[in-house]
C-alpha positions as CSV (number, residue, x, y, z in Angstrom):
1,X,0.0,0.0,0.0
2,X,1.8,3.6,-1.2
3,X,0.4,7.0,-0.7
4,X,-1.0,8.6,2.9
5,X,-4.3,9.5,1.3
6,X,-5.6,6.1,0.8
7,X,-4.7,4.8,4.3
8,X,-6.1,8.1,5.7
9,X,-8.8,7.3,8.7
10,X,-11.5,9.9,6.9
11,X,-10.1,8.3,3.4
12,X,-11.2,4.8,4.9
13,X,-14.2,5.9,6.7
14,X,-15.4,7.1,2.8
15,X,-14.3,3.6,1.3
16,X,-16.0,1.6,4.0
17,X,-19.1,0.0,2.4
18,X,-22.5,0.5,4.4
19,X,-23.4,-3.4,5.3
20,X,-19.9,-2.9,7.2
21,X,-21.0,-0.1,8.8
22,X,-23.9,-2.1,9.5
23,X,-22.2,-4.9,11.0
24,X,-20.0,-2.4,13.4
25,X,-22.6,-0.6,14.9
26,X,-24.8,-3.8,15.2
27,X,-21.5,-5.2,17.4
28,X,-21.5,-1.7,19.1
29,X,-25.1,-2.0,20.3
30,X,-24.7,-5.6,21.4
31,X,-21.8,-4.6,23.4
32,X,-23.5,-2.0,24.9
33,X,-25.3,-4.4,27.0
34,X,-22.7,-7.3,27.2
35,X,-23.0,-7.5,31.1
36,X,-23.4,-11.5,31.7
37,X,-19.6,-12.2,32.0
38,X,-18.9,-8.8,33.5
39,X,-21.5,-9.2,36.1
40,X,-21.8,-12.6,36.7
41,X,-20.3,-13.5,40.2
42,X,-20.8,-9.8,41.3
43,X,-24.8,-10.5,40.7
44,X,-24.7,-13.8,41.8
45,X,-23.2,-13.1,45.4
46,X,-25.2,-9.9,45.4
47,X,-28.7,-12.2,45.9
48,X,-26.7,-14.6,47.9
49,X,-24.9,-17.7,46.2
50,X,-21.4,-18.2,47.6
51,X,-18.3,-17.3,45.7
52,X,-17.2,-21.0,45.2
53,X,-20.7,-21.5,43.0
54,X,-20.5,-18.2,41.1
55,X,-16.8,-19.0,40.1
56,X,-18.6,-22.1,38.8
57,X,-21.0,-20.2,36.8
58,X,-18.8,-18.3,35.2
59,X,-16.6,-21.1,34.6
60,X,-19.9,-22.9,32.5
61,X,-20.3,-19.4,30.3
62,X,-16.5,-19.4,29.7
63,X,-17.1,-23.6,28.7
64,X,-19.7,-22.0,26.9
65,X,-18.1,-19.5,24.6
66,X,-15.2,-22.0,23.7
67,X,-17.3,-24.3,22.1
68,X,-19.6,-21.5,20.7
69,X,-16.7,-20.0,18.8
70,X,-16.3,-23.9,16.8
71,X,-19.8,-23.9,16.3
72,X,-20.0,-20.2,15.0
73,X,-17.4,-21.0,12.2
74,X,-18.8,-24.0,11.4
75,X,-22.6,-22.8,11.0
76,X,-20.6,-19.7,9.3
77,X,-19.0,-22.2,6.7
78,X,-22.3,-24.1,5.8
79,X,-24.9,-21.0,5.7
80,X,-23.2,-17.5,5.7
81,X,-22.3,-14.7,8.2
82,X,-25.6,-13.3,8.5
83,X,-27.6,-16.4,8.9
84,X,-25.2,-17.0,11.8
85,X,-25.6,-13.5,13.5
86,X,-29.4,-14.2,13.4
87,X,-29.8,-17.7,14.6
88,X,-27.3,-17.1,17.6
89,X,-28.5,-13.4,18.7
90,X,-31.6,-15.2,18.4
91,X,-30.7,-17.9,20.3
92,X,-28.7,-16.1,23.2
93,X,-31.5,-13.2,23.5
94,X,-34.2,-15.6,25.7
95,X,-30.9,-17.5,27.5
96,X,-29.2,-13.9,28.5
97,X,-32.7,-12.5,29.7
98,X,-34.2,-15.6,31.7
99,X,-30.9,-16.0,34.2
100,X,-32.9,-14.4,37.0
101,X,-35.6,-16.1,36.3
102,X,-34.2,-19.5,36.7
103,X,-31.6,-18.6,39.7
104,X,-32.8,-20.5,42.2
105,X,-32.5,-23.7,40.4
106,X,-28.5,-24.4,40.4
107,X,-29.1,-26.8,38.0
108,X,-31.0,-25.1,35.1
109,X,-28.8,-22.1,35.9
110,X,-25.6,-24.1,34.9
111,X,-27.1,-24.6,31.5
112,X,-28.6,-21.2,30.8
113,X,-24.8,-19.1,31.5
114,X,-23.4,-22.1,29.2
115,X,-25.9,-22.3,26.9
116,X,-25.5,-18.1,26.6
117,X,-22.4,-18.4,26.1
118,X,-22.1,-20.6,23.5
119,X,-24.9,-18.3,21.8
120,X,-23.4,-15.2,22.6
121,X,-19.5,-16.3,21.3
122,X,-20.9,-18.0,18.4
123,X,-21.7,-14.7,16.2
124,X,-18.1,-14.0,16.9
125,X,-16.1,-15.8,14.2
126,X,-19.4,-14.8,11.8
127,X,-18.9,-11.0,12.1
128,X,-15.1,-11.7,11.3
129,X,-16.0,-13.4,8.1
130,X,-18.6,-11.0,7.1
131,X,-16.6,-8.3,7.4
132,X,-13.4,-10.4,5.2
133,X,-15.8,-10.9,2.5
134,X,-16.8,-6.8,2.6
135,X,-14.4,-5.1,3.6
136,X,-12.0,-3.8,0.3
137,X,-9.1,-5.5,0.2
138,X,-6.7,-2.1,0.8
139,X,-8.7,-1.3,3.8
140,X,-9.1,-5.1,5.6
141,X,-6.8,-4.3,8.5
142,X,-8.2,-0.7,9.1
143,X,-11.6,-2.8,9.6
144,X,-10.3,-5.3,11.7
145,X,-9.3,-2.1,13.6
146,X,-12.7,-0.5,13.4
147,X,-14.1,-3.3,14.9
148,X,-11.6,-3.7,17.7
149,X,-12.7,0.1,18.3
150,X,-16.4,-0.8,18.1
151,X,-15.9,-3.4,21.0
152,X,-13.7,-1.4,22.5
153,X,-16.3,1.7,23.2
154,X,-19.3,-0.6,23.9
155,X,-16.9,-2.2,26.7
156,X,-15.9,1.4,28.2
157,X,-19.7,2.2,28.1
158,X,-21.4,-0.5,29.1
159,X,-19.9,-0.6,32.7
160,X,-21.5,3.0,33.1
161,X,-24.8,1.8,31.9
162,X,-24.3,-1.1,34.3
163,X,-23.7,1.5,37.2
164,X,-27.4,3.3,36.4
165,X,-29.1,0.1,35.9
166,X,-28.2,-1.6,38.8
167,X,-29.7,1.0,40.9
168,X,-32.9,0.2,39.7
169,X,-32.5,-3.7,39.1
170,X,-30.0,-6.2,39.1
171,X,-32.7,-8.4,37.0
172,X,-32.4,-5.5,34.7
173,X,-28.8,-6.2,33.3
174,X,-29.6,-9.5,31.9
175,X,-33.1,-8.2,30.4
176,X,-31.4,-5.1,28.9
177,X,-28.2,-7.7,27.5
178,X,-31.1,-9.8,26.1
179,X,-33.0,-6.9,24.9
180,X,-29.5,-5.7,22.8
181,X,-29.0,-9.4,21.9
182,X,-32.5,-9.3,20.4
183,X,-32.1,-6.1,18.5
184,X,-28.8,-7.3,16.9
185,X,-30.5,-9.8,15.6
186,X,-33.1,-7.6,14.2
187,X,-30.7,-5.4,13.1
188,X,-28.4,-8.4,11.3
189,X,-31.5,-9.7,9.3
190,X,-32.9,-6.1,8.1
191,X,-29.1,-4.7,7.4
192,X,-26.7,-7.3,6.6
193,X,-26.4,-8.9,3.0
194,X,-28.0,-12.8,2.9
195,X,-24.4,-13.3,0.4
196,X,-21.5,-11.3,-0.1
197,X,-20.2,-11.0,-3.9
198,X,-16.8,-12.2,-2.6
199,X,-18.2,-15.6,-1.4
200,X,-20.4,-15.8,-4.5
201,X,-17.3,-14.9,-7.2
202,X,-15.5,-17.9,-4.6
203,X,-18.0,-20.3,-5.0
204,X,-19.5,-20.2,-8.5
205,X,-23.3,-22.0,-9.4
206,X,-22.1,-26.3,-9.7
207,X,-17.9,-25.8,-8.8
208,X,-17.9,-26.7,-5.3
209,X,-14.8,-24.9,-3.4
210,X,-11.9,-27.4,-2.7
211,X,-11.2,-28.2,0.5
212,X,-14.5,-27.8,2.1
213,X,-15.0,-30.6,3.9
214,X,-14.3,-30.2,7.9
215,X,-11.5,-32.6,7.7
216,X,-10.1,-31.8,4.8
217,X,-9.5,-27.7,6.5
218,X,-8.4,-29.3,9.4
219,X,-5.8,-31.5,7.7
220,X,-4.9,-28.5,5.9
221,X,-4.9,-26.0,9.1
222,X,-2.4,-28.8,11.0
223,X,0.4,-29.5,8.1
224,X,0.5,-25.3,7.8
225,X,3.3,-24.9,10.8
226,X,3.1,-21.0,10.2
227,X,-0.9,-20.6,10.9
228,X,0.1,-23.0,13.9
229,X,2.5,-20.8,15.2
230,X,0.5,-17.7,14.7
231,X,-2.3,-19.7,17.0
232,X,0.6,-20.3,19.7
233,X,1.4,-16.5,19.9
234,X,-2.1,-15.9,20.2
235,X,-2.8,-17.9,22.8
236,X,0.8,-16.6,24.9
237,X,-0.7,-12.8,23.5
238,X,-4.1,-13.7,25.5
239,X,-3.1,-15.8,28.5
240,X,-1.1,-12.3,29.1
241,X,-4.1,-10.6,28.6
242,X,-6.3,-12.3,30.7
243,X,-3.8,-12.6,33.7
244,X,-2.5,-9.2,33.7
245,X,-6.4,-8.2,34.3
246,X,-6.9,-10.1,36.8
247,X,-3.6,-9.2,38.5
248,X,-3.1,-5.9,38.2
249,X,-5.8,-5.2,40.3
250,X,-5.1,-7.1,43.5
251,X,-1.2,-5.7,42.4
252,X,-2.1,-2.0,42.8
253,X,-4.1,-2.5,46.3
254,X,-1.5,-4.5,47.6
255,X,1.1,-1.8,46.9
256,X,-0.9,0.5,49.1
257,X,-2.9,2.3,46.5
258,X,-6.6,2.9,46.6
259,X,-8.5,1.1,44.1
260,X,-9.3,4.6,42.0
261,X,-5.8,4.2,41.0
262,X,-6.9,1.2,38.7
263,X,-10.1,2.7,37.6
264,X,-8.2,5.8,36.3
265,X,-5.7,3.2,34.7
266,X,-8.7,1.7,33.6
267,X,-10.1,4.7,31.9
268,X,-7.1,6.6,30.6
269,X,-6.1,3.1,28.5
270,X,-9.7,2.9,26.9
271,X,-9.6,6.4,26.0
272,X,-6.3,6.3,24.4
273,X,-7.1,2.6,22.5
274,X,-10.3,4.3,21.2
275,X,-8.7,7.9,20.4
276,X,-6.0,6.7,19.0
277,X,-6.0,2.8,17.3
278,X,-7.2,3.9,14.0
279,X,-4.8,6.8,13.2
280,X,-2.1,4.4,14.3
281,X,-3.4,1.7,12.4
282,X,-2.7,4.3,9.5
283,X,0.8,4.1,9.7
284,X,1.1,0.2,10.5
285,X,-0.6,-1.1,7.4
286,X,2.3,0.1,5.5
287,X,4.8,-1.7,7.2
288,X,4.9,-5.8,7.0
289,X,2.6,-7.6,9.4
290,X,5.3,-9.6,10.9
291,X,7.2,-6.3,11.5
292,X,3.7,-4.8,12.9
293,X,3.4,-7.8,15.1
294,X,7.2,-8.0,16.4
295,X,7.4,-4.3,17.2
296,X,3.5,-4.4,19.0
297,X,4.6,-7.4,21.4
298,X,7.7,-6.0,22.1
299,X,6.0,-2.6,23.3
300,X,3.7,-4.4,25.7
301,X,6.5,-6.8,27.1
302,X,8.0,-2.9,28.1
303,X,5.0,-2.2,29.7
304,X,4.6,-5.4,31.9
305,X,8.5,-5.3,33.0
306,X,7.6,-1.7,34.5
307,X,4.4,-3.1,36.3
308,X,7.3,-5.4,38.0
309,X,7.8,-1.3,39.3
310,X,4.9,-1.0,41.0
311,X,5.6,-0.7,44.3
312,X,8.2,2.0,43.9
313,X,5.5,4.5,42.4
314,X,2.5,5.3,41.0
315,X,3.8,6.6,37.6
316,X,4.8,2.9,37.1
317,X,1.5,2.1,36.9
318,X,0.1,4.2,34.1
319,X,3.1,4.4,32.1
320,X,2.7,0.5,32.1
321,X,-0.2,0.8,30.8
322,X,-0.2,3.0,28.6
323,X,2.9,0.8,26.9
324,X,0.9,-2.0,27.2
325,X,-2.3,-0.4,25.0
326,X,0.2,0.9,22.9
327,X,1.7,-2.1,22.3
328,X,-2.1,-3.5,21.6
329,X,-2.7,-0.9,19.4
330,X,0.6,-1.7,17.1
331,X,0.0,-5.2,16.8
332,X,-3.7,-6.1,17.2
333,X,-5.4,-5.0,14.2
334,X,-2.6,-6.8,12.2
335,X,-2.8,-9.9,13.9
336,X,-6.3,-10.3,14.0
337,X,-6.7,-9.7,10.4
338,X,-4.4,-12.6,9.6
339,X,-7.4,-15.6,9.5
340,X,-9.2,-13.5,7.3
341,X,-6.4,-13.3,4.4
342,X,-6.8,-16.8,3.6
343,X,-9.0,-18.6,1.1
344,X,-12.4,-18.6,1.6
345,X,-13.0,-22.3,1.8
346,X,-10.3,-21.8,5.0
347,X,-11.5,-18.8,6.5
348,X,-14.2,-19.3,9.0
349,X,-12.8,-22.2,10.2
350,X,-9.3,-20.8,10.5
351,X,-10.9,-18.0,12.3
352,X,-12.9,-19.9,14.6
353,X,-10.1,-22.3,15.9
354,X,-8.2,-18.9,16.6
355,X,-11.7,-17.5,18.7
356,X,-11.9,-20.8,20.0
357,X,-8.0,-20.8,21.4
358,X,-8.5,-17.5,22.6
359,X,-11.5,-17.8,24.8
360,X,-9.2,-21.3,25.7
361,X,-6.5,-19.2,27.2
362,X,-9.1,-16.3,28.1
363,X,-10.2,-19.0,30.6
364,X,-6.7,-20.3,31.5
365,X,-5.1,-16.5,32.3
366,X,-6.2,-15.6,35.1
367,X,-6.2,-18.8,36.9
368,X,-2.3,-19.0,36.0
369,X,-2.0,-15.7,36.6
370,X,-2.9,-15.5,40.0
371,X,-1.4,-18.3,40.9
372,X,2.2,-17.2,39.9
373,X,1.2,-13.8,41.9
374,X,0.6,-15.7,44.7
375,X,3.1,-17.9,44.8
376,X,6.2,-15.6,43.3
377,X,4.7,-12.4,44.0
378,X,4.1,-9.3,41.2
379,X,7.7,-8.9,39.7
380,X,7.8,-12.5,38.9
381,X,4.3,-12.6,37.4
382,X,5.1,-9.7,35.3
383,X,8.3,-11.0,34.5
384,X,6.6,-14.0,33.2
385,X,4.2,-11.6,31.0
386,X,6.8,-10.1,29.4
387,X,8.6,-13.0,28.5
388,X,5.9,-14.5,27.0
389,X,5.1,-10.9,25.2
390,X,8.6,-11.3,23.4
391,X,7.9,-15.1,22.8
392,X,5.0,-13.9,21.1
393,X,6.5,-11.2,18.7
394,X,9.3,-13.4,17.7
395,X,7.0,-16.1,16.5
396,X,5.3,-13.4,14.6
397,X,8.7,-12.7,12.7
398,X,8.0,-16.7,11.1
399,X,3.8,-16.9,11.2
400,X,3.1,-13.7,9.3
401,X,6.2,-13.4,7.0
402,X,4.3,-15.5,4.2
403,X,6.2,-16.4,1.3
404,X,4.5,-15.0,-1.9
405,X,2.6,-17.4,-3.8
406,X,4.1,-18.5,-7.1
407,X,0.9,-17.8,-8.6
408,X,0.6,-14.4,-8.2
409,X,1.5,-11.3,-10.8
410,X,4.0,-9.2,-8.9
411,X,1.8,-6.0,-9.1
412,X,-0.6,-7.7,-7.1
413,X,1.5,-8.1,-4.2
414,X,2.7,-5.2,-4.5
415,X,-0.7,-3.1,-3.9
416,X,-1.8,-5.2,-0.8
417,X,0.8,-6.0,1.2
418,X,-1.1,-7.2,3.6
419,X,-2.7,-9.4,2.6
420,X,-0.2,-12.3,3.6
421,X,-2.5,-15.4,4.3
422,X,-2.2,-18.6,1.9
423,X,-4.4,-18.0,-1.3
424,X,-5.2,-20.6,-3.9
């Protein structure tokens, strides 16, 4: 990609088609009211279950949305992106909104937060593909970015919402999280299209695509040792994640700092991911990916070695994080395009084994993170984080430095550099 003017964020905004636009805001709206995981266990104790079975609800949605992730690239594969938004906001609406309604009965509780999360996770890899398939070519990591934002703001917001609602109702944050649910859904059906031109120019009337066949993307996903790598770093990049927010926390208070310390920490890193991701993104889609995702790993292991600072001062702790979202910023809209550059016989199922990893080590973060706290103490845990952060950008170096397909006419490759997934 040459030239500032077409990586501009106003000069991307103009190119971004509207059933993207669609898709975004239908994401920003569900988010809104995504308060089941957020306010599980607080909810739960709240009308008097004990910790120990509120850690095992959320441990069921987290089951859940592992599974739900497979599932939504599979259904994705076989019937399209929007069919899969529908069915599963569909699905996870009623599930979301009839929690309180069924918390007295352990049992039945169990398999409503699972069942919801599999729903709610499902639409995940769908809204990846769709926006793949829509998204111009030029412009796919600046979506990928745009998305990242869209979840980004309805996660700032919907704690707020949370705050007002709860005043009123706790019942009312899982009917208003169904309620958003349901008009996503609505939303998905009336906006999105039933079949992008990009699937239909892929799959044309009696050819069937090669390699469609479960197994036969599978077999193909395992012998492909760089996608395999790029699902290792991914799952080092989250299990940091994940542990370093369940950590920090309990880190900060232990220090001697009040908890506001952490919610300004909290608030100042939102800000900053959703001032400043897509300018930055800007700049990063004209350098290689691998480059993008050395460079963005490497910032953020930076930022956890001065958390192992903590306890000397304050300042530690926001210029920590603010290395930390930087180094989010660099890397993550690069990385997370990756699935989505490959053929579209792979793509949803390339993209749901990397949602499905992710909510893996989602779940396994924080439990290995607070256990090295405990054990080792802070320095040790963020030691550990930044370790893995540089693991994590050196496998990048391998996983997204594609060789160019044989195939290809030069000045193809050289107008979308990005675009650095395996293509048939």
């Amino acid at each position: 990609m040459t030239g500032g003017a077409r990586t501009g964020v106003f000069a991307v905004l103009r190119a971004t088609p509207a059933p993207v636009r669609y898709l975004l805001g239908g994401m920003l709206v569900n988010q809104l009211g995504a308060f089941v995981q957020t306010f599980l266990v607080l909810y739960l104790t709240f009308q008097g279950s004990s910790v120990g079975f509120a850690g095992v609800c959320l441990a069921a949605y987290s089951v859940g949305a592992i599974f739900g992730a497979m599932l939504g690239g599979e259904l994705t594969h076989r019937f399209g992106g929007r069919t899969t938004i529908v069915t599963a906001m569909t699905c996870a609406a009623p599930l979301v909104a009839s929690i309180p309604l069924v918390r007295g009965v352990p049992g039945a509780l169990l398999a409503v937060i699972a069942l919801s999360g599999l729903a709610i996770q499902a639409y995940r890899p769908a809204a990846a593909v769709l926006l793949a398939e829509l998204m111009p070519e030029e412009h796919k990591v600046m979506g990928f970015s745009m998305l990242r934002i869209a979840l980004n703001i309805g996660a700032a917001v919907a704690p707020l919402l949370a705050a007002l609602v709860i005043l009123v109702n706790w019942d009312l944050l899982f009917w208003l999280d169904g309620a958003t649910a349901a008009l996503w859904a609505l939303l998905a059906f009336l906006l999105l299209p039933k079949r992008s031109t990009a699937r239909q120019s892929a799959e044309p009337a009696g050819t069937p695509a090669p390699a469609t066949s479960a197994r036969a993307v599978y077999g193909t996903m395992v012998r492909d040792t760089r996608f395999l790598c790029y699902l290792l770093a991914g799952v080092f990049g989250m299990i940091v994640y994940a542990g370093s927010v369940a950590v920090l926390p309990l880190n900060i208070v232990s220090a001697g700092y009040p908890v506001g310390l952490y919610s300004t920490v909290l608030v100042i890193s939102s800000l900053v991911l959703i001032t400043c991701e897509l300018k930055i993104t800007t700049y990063i889609v004209r350098i290689p990916k691998y480059l993008a995702g050395l460079s963005g790993c490497l910032v953020a292991g930076l930022g956890y070695l001065l958390y192992t600072l903590i306890a000397d001062h304050p300042f530690f702790v926001v210029a920590g994080a603010l290395l930390a979202v930087s180094g989010l910023m660099i890397h993550g809209p690069s990385t997370a395009a990756h699935p989505a550059t490959f053929p579209v016989e792979l793509r949803s199922r390339y993209i749901a084994t990397k949602e499905t990893l992710s909510g893996l080590a989602a779940t396994i973060g924080p439990v290995l993170g607070l256990l090295i706290w405990s054990r080792s103490g802070g320095p040790a845990f963020w030691g550990f984080c930044a370790l893995l952060s540089v693991a994590a950008g050196l496998m990048h170096v391998y996983d997204l430095r594609q060789p160019k397909p044989v195939s290809e006419p030069g000045p193809v490759a050289a107008t979308e550099p990005e675009a650095v997934g395996e293509r048939s």
